[in-house]
N, CA, C and O of each residue as an XYZ file, in Angstrom:
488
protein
N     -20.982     29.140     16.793
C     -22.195     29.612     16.153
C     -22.016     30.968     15.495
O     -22.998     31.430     14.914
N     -20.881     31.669     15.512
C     -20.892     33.156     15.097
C     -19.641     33.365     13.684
O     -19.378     34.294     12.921
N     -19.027     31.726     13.908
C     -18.514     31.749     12.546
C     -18.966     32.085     11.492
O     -20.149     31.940     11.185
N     -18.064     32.603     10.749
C     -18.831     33.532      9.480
C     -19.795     34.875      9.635
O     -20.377     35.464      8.724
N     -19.796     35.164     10.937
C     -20.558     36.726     11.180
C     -19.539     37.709     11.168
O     -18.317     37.605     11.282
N     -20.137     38.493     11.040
C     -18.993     40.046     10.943
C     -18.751     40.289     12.877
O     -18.225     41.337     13.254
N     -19.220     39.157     13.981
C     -18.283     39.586     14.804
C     -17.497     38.332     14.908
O     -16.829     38.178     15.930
N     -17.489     37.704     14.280
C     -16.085     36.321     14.143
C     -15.089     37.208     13.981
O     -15.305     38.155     13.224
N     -13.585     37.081     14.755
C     -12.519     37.709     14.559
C     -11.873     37.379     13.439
O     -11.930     36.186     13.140
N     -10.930     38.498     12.324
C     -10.459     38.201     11.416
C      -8.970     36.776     11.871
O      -8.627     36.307     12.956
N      -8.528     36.552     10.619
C      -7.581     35.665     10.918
C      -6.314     35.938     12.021
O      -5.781     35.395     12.988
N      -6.190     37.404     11.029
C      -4.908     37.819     12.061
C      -4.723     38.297     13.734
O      -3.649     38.435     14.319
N      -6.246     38.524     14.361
C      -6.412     38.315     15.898
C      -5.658     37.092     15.952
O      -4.760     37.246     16.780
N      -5.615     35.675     15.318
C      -5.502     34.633     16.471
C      -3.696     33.978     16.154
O      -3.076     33.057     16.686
N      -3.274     35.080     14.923
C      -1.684     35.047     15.041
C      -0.603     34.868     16.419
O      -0.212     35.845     17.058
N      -0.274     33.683     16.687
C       0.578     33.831     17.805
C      -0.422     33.653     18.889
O      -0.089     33.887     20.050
N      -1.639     33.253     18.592
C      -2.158     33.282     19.961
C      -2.560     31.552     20.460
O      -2.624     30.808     19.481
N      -2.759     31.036     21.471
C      -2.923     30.202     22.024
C      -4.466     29.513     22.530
O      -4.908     29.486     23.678
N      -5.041     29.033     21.399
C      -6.506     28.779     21.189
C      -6.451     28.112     22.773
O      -5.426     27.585     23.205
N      -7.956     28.241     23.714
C      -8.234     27.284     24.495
C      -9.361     26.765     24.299
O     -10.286     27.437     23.843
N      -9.499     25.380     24.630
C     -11.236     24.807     24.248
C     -11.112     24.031     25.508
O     -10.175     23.501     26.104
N     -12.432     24.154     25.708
C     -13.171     22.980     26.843
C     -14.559     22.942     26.479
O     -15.156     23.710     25.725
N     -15.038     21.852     27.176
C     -15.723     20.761     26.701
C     -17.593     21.496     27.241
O     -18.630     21.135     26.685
N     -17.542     22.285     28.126
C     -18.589     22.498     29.450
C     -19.032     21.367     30.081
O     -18.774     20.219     29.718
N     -19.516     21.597     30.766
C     -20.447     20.403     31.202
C     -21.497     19.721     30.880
O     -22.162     19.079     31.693
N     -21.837     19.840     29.138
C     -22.653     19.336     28.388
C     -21.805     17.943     27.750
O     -22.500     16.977     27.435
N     -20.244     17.856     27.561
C     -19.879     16.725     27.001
C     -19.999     16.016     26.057
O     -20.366     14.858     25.860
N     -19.386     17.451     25.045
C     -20.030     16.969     23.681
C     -19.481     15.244     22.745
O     -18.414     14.673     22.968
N     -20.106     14.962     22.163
C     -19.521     13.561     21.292
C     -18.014     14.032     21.069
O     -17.487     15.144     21.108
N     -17.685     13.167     20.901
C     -15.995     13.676     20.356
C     -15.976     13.706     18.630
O     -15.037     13.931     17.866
N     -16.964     13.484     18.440
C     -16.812     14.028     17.048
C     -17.259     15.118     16.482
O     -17.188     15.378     15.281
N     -17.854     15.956     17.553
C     -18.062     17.387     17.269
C     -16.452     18.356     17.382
O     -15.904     19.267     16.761
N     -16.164     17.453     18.622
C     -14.592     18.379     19.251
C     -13.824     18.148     17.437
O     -13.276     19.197     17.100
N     -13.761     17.460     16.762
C     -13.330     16.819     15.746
C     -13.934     18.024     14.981
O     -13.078     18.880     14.759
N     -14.965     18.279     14.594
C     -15.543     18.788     13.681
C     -14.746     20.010     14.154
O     -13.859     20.194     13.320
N     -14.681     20.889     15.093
C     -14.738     22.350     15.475
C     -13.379     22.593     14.665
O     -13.225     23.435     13.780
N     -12.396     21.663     15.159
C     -11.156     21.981     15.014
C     -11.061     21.166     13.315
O      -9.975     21.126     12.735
N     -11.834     20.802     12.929
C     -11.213     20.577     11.461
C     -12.097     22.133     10.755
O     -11.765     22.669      9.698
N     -12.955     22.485     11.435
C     -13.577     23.894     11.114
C     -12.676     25.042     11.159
O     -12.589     25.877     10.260
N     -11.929     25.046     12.379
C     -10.558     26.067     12.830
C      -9.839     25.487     12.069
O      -8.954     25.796     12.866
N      -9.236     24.852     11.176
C      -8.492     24.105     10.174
C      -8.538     25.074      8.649
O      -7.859     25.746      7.872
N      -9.771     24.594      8.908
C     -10.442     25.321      7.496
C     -10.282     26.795      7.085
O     -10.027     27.153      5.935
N     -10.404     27.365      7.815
C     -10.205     28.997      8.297
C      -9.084     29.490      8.214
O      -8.801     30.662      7.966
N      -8.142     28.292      8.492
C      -6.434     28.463      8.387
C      -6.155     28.989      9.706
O      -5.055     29.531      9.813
N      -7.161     28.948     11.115
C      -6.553     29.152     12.690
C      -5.669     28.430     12.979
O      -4.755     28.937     13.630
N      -5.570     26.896     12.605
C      -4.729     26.667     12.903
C      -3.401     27.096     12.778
O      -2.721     27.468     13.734
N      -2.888     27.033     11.201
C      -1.853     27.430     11.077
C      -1.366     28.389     11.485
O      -0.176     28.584     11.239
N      -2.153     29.379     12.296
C      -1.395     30.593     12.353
C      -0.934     30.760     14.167
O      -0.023     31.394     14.699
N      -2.075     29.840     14.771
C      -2.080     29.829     16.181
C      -0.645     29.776     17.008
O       0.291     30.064     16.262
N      -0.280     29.506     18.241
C       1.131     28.590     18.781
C       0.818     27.687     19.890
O       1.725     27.347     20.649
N      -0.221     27.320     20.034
C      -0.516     25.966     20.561
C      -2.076     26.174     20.791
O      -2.807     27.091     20.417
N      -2.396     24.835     21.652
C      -3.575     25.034     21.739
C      -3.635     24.149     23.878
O      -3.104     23.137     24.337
N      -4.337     24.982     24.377
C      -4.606     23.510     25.342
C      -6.266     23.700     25.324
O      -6.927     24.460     24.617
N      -6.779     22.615     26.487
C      -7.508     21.727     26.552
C      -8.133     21.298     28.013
O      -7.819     20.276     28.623
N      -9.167     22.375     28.489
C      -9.641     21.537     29.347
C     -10.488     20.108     29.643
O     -11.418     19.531     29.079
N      -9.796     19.895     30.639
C     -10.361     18.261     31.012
C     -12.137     18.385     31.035
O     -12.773     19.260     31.621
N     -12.718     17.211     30.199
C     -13.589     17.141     30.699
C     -14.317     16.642     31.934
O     -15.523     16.848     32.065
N     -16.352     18.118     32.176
C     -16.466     17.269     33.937
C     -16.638     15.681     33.705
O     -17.241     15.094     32.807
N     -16.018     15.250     34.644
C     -16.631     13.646     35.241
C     -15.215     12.864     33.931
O     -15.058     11.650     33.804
N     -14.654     13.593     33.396
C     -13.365     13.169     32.672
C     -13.865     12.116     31.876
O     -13.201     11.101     31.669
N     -15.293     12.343     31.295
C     -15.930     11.545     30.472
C     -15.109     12.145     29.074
O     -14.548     13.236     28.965
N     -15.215     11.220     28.207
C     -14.492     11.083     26.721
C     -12.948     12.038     26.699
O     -12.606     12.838     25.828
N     -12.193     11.650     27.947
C     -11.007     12.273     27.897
C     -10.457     11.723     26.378
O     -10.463     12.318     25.301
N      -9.807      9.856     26.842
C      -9.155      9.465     25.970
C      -9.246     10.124     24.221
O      -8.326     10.491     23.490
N     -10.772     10.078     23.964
C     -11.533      9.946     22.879
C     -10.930     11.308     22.355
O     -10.372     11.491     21.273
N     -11.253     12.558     23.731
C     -11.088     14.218     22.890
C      -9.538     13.515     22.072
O      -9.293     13.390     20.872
N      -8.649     13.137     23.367
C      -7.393     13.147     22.903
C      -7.258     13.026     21.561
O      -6.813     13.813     20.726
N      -7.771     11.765     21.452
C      -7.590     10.826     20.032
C      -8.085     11.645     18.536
O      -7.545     11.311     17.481
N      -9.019     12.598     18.557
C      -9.651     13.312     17.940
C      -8.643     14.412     17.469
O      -8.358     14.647     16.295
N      -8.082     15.136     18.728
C      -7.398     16.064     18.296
C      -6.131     15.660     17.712
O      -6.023     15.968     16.525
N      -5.068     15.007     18.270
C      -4.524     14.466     17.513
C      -4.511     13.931     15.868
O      -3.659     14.156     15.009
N      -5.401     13.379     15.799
C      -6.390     12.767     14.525
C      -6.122     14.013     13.861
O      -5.165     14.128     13.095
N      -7.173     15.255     14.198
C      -7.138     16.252     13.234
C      -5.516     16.989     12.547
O      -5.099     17.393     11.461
N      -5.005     16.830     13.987
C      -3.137     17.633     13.860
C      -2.523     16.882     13.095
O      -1.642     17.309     12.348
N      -2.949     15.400     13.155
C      -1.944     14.717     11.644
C      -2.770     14.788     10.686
O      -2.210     14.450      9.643
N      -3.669     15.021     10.559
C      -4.607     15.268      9.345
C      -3.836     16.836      7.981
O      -3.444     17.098      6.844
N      -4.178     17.462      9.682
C      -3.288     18.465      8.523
C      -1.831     19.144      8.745
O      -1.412     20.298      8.656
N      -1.276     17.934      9.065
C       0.058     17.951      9.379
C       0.911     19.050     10.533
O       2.081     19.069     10.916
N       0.119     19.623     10.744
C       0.451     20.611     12.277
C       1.178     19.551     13.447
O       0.690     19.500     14.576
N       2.179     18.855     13.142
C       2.915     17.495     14.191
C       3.408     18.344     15.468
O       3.105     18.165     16.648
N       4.285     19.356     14.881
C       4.737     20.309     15.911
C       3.990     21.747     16.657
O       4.732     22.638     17.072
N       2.779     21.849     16.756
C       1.806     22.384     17.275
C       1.714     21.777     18.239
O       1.063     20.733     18.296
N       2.723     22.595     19.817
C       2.308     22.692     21.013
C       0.768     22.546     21.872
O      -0.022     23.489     21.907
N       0.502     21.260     22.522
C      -1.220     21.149     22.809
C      -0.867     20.648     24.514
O       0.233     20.110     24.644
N      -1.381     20.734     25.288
C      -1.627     20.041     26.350
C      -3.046     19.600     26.315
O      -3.651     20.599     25.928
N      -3.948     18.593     26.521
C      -4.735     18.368     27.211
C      -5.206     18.145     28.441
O      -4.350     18.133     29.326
N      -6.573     17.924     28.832
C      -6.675     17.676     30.398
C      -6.332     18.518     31.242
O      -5.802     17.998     32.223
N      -6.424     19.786     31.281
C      -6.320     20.653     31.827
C      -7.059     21.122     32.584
O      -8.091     21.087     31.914
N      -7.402     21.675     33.773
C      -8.208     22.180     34.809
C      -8.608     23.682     34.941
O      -8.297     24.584     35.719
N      -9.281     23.593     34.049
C     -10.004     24.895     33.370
C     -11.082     24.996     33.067
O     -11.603     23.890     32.926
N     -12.072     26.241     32.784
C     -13.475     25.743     32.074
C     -14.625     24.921     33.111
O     -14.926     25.496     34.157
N     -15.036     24.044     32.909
C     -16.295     23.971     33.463
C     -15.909     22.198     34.111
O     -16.601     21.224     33.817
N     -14.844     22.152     34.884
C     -14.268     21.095     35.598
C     -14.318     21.162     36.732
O     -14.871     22.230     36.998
N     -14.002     20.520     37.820
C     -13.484     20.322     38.987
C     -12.304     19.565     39.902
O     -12.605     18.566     40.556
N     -10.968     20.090     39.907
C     -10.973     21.360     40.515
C     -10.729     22.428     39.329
O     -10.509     21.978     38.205
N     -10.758     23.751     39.522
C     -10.503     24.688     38.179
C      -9.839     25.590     38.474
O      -9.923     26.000     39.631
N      -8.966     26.209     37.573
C      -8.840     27.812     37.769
C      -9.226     28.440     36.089
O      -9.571     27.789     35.103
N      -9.039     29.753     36.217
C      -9.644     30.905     35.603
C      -8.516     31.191     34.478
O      -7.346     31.431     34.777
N      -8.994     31.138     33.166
C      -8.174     32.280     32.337
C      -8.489     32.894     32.074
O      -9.677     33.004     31.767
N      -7.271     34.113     31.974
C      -7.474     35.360     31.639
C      -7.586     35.287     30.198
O      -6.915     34.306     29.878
N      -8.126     35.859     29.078
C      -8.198     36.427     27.844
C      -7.071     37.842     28.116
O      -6.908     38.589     29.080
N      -6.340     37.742     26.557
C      -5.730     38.523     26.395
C      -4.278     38.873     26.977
O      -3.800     39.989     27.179
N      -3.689     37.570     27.198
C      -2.629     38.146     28.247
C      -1.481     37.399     27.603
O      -1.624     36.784     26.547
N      -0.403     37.463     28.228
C       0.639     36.716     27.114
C       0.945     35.528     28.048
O       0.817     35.751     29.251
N       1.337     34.275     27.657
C       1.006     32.555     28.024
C       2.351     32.191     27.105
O       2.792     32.794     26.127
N       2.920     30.807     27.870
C       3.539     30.148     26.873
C       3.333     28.827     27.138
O       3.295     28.630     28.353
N       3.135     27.516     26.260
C       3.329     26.319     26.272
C       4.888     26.264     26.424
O       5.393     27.033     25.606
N       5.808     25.631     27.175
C       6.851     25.327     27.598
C       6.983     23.450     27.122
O       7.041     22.553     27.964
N       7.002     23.260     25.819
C       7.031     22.130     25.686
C       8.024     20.469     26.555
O       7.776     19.342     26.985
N       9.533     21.716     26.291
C      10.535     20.931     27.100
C      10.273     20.472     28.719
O      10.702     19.459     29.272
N       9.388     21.602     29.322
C       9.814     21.657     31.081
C       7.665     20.732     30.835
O       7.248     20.163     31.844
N       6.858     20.745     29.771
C       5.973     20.020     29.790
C       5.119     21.045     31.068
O       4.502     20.495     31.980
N       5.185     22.173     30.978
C       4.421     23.510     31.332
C       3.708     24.576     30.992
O       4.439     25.334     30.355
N       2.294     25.139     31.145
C       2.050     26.410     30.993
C       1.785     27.571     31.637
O       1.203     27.694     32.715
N       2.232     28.419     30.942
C       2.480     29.665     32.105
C       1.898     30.787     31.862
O       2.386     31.300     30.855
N       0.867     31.559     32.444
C       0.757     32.890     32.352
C       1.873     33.706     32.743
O       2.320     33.900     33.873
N       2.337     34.256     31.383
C       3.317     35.147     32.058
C       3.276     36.534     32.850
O       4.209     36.898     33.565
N       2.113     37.270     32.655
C       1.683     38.811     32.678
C       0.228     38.472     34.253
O      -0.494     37.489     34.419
N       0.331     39.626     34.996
C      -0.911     40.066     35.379
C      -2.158     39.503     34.582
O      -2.480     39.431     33.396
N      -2.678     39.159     35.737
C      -4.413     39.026     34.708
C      -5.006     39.900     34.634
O      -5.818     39.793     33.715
N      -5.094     41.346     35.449
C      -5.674     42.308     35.308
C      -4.819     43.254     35.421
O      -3.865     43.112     36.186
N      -5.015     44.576     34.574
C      -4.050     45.959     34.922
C      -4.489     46.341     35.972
O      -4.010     47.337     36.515
């Protein structure tokens, strides 16, 4: 909702950084999840990002579907090699843990891992 306001972050905040989305516990259609990220498309977030993950939705309602969506969008605009996990236990799931904002993370594609690398707090 704050896209396009002067506190939407410029492009170059999300350089190198590792978008996360989840779903809350509202469970949106999967064609909104579709819309957001052909919106982050548009903006050129994607291209600049280095992966993205994905918490599971609660009650793991429209898992398959997010999948299919996001995917959908990544060959859409050809981002094939854009690091993603889905289904992740984050966000507004059960069981969960917590991310930190701001910290340095890597998708580990080969070992099929992600890692906070840093403290979550100084």
């Amino acid at each position: 909702m704050i896209k396009g306001t002067i506190i939407w972050p410029e492009l170059e905040v999300w350089r190198g950084a590792i978008l996360f989305l989840e779903s809350s516990e509202e469970k949106p259609d999967p064609k909104y999840v579709k819309y957001w990220l052909m919106g982050f498309a548009a903006m050129g977030i994607l291209d600049v990002i280095n992966g993205i993950i994905v918490g599971r939705p609660y009650d793991n309602e429209f898992v398959q579907e997010y999948d299919a969506v996001i995917l959908q969008v990544l060959n859409e605009e050809g981002l094939y090699s854009l690091p993603v996990i889905t289904q992740m236990d984050f966000g507004h799931t059960c069981p969960t843990f917590t991310l930190p904002y701001g910290r340095i993370a890597e998708i580990d594609c080969e070992n099929k891992s992600f890692s906070i690398l840093e403290n979550a707090v100084d």
